[in-house]
N, C-alpha and C positions, 0 to 999 in steps of 0.2 A: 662468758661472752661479754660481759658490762662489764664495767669499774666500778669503782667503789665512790659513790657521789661524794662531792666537797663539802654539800652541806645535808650528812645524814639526819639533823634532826630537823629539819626546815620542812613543813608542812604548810602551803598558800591555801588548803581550806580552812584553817584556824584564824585567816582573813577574812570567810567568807559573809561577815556578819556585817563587814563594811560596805560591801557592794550592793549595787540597786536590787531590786528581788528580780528584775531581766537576767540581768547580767548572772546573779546568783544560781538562778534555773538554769541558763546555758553548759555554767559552766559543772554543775552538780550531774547533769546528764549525761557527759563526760565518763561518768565513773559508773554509770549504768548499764548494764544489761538489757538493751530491750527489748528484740520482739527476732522473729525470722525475717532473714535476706528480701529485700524489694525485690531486686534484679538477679543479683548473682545466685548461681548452683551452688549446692553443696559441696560441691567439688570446685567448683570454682575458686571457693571461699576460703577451703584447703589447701588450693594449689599458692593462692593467693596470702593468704596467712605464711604458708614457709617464701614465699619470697619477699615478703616486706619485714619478714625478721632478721632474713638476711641481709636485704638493705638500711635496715636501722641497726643492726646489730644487738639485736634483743628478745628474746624469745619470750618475755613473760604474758599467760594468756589473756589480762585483765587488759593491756596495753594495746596487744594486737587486735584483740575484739574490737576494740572502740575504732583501731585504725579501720578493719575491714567498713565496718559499720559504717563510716565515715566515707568511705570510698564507695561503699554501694550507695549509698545517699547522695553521692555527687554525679556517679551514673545513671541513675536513674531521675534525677532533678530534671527543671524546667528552665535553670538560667542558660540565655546562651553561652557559649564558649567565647572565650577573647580571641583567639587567634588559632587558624588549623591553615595547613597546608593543602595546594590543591587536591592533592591525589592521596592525605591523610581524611579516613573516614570519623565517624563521629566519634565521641573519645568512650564512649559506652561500648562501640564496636571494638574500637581500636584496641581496648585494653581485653576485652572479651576475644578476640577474635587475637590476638598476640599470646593471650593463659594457654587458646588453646593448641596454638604452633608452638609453644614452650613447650607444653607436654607430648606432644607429635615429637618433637627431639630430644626429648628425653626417651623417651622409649626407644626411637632410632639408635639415638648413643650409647646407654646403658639396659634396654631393657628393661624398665621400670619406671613407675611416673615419679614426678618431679620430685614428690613434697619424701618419697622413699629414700634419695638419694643420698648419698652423704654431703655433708654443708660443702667440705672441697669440690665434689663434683658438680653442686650447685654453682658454688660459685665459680668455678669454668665457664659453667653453660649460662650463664647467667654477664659474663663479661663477654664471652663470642657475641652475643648477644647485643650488646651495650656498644661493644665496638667494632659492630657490623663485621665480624670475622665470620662467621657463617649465618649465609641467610634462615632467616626465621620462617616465612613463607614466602612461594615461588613467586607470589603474584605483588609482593609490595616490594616497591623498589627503596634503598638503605636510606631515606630520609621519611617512608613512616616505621621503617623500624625503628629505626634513630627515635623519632616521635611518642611510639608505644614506650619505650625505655623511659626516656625524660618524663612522659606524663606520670608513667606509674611512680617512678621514683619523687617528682612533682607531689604527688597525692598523698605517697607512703610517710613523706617526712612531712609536708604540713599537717596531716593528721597526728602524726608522733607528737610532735612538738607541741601542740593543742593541748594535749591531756596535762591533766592540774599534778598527777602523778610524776609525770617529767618535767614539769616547772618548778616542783619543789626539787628535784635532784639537781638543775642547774643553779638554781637559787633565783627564780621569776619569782618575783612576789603577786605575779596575778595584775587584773584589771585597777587603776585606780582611780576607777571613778565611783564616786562621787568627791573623795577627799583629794585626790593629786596627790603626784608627786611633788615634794616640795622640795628636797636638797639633789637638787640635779647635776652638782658640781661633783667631778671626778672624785671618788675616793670618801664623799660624802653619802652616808644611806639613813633612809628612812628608819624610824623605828620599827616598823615592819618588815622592812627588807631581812633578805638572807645574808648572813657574817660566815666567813668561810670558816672549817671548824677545820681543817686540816693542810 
């Protein structure tokens, strides 16, 4: 399912002694296991795990935990939302109340819940989806479907992207604060920074 990263020996927690102890505890928690679901079901979290592996393109479970975890954590929070549409519900609902007309059409269409499927037929049901080709549920009209799609996929990749495990695959070197970056000029890198090894 992945490639083969550019820079296979480039690790940003062997960084981690530079950063403030904030920023060091944020980022270390990342790679943590921590406790049972705030908000989301079991099932939710399952249905929810095979479709943000299919949207990152990644199935490993250390990575998808931390997204799930991420995601329930941002459901269940207290900051307001920036911006929702009239007739899109709150993004707790939105995304809950969309797992569960996912899985209603997965069993419509094949018979079986979603996370059973094969990745093709996922991703069928999962682009019908995205590109308002069949409705998801009767009662919302194709801009908070529209809406349920973008947020999750919204949530699935700033989570991904977050984790110190795929910063090291891209070659992030991580936070730099308190030292800076200092050769900001194209083509010039930090001693820290990642060197492509391939």
């Amino acid at each position: 399912m992945r490639k083969m990263p550019k820079y296979p020996s480039f690790d940003v927690m062997k960084e981690q002694n530079h950063w403030d102890p904030h920023t060091r505890s944020i980022v270390s928690s990342r790679m943590r296991r921590r406790r049972e679901y705030r908000l989301l079901t079991l099932l939710e979290a399952e249905q929810l795990r095979s479709v943000c592996s299919l949207l990152v393109a990644d199935d490993r479970s250390e990575i998808l935990t931390y997204v799930l975890e991420h995601i329930d954590d941002t459901l269940c929070g207290q900051k307001e939302e920036g911006q929702r549409g009239p007739d899109t519900p709150p993004q707790s609902d939105l995304i809950r109340k969309g797992l569960e007309a996912l899985e209603t059409m997965s069993h419509g269409f094949h018979a079986r819940p979603f996370q059973q499927l094969s990745p093709a037929e996922q991703k069928e049901l999962l682009t019908n989806v995205a590109e308002v080709r069949l409705p998801l549920r009767g009662d919302w009209p194709d801009a908070v479907q529209k809406a349920f799609f973008n947020r999750l996929l919204a949530l699935t990749v700033e989570a991904y992207y977050s984790h110190p495990q795929i910063w090291s695959e891209i070659g992030y070197a991580g936070p730099a604060y308190p030292r800076g970056y200092i050769r900001a000029d194209r083509g010039h890198l930090d001693p820290w920074e990642a060197k492509p090894e391939r």
